[in-house]
C-alpha positions as CSV (number, residue, x, y, z in Angstrom):
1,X,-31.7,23.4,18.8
2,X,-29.0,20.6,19.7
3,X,-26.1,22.2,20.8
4,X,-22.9,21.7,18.7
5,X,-19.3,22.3,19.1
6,X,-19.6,25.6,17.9
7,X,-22.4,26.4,20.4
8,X,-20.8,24.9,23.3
9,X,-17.8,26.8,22.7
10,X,-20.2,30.5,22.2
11,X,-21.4,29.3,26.3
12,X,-18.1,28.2,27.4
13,X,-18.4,25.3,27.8
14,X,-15.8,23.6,26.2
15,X,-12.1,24.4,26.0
16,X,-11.3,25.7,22.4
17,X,-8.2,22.8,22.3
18,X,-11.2,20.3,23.3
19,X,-13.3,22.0,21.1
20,X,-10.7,21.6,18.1
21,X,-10.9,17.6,18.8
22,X,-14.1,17.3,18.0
23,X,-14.7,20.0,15.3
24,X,-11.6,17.8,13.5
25,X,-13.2,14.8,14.5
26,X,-16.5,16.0,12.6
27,X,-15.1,16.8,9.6
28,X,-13.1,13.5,9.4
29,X,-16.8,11.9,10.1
30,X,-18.0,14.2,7.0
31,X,-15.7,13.5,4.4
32,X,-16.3,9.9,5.1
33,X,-20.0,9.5,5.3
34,X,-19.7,8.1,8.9
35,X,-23.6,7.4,10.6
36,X,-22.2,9.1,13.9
37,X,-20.4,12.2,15.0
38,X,-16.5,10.7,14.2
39,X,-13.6,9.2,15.7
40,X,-11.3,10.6,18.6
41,X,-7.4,9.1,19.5
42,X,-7.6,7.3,23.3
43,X,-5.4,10.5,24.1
44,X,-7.7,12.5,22.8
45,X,-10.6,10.9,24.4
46,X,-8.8,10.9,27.7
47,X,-8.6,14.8,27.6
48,X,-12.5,15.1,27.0
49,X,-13.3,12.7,29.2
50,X,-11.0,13.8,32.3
51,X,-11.9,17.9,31.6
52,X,-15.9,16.8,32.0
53,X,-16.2,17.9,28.2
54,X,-17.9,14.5,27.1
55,X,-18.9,11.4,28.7
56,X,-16.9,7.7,28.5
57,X,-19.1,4.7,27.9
58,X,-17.6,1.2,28.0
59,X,-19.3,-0.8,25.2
60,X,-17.4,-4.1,25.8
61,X,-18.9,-7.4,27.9
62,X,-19.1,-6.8,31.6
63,X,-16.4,-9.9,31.7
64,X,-14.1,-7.6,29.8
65,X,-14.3,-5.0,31.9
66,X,-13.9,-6.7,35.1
67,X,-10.9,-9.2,34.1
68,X,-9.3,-6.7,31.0
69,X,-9.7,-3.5,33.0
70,X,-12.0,-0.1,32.4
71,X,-11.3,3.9,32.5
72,X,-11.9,4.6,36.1
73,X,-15.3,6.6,36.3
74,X,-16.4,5.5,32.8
75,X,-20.0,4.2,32.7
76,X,-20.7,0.4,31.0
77,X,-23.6,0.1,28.7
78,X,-22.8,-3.8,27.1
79,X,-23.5,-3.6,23.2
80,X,-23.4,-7.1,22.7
81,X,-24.3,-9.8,25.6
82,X,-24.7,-13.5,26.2
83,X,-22.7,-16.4,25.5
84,X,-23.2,-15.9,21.9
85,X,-22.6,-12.2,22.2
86,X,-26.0,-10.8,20.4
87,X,-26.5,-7.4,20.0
88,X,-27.7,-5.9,23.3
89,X,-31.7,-5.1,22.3
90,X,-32.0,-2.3,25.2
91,X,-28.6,-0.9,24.1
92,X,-29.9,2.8,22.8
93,X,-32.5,2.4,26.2
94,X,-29.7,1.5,28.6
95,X,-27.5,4.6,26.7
96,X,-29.9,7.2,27.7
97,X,-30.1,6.2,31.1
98,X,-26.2,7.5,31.3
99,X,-26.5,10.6,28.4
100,X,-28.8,12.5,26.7
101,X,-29.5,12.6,22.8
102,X,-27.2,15.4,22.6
103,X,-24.7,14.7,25.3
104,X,-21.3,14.5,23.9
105,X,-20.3,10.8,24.2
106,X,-16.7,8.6,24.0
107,X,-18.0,4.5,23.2
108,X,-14.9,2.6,24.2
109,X,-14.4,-1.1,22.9
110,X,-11.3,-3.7,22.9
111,X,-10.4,-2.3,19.2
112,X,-12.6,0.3,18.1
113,X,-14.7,-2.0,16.3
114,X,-17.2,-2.7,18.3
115,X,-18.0,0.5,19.7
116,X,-18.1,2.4,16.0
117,X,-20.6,0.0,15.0
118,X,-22.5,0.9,18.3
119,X,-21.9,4.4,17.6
120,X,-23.7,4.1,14.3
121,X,-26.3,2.3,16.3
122,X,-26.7,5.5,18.2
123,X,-26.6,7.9,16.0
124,X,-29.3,6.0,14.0
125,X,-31.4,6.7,17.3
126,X,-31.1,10.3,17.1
127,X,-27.5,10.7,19.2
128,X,-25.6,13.8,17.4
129,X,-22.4,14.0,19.4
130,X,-21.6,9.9,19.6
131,X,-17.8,9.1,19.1
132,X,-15.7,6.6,18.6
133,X,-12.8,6.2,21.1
134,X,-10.0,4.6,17.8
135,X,-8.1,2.0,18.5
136,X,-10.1,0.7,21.5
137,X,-9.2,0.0,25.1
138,X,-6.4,-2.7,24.0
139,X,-5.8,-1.8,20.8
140,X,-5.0,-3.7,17.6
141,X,-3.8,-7.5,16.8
142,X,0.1,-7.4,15.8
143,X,1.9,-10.1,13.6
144,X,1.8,-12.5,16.8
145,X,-2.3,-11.8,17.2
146,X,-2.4,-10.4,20.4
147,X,-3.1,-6.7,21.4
148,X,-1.4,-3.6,23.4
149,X,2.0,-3.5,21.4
150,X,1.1,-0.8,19.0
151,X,-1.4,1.3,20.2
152,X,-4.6,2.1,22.0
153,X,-6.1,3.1,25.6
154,X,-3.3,0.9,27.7
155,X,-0.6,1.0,25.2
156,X,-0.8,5.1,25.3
157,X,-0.4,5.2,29.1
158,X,-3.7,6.1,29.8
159,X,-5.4,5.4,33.1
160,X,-7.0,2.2,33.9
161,X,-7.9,0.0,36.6
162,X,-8.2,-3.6,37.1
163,X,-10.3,-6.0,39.3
């Protein structure tokens, strides 16, 4: 049997405030018919991530990464790559070099866009614990179209690095 929250938490293996992250996260995914295991706040994701209680995998281009910035000690698996930025074929292959099928796992993209649709991509391949890091690593477009202003990973404060 796949382990859930709920059996994570009866092995102790998850922190019941962690634990409460994703069970809400779950239910939000529930109620609206998500194809993956739900959405989490960059704070949120931050607190999984840096307690070892789920695993953070950049989803962006390699380019963003390098020249935007990246969650130090978060993996990269590209979901879309080339010039033309098509869908990455060996994206589900590449994924399970970095995290089992029921490893609990944070897809991090500019927006949040990106890495739900990957997420859905992942659950379709059997992934039960896939979510979605909201609001992505720069966060939304404001009035002026340019991102970090309102919200997401660098806009909350979180840690980052650039190279």
């Amino acid at each position: 049997m796949p382990p859930t929250p709920s059996t994570l938490q009866d092995h102790g293996a998850i922190a019941p405030e962690l634990l409460a992250i994703l069970e809400a996260a779950r239910a939000a995914a529930r109620a609206s018919n998500l194809g993956y295991a739900g959405g989490v706040r960059p704070d949120e994701a931050w607190a999984l991530f840096s307690n070892h209680a789920a695993k953070l995998i950049d989803v962006r281009t390699g380019e963003e990464r390098k020249f935007v910035g990246h969650v130090p000690g978060s993996s990269h698996v590209a979901w879309q790559i080339g010039a033309a930025l098509l869908p990455n074929p060996r994206f589900t292959l590449e994924l399970g070099k970095l995290a089992g099928k029921h490893d609990t796992i944070l897809l991090l993209c500019r927006s949040g866009k990106r890495s739900a649709t990957a997420a859905e991509a992942a659950g379709r391949a059997g992934y039960t614990n896939v979510f979605n890091v909201l609001e992505g690593f720069e966060g939304d477009l404001d009035a002026d179209q340019q991102r970090g202003a309102s919200n997401g990973w660098r806009h909350a404060g979180l840690p980052w690095v650039q190279d």
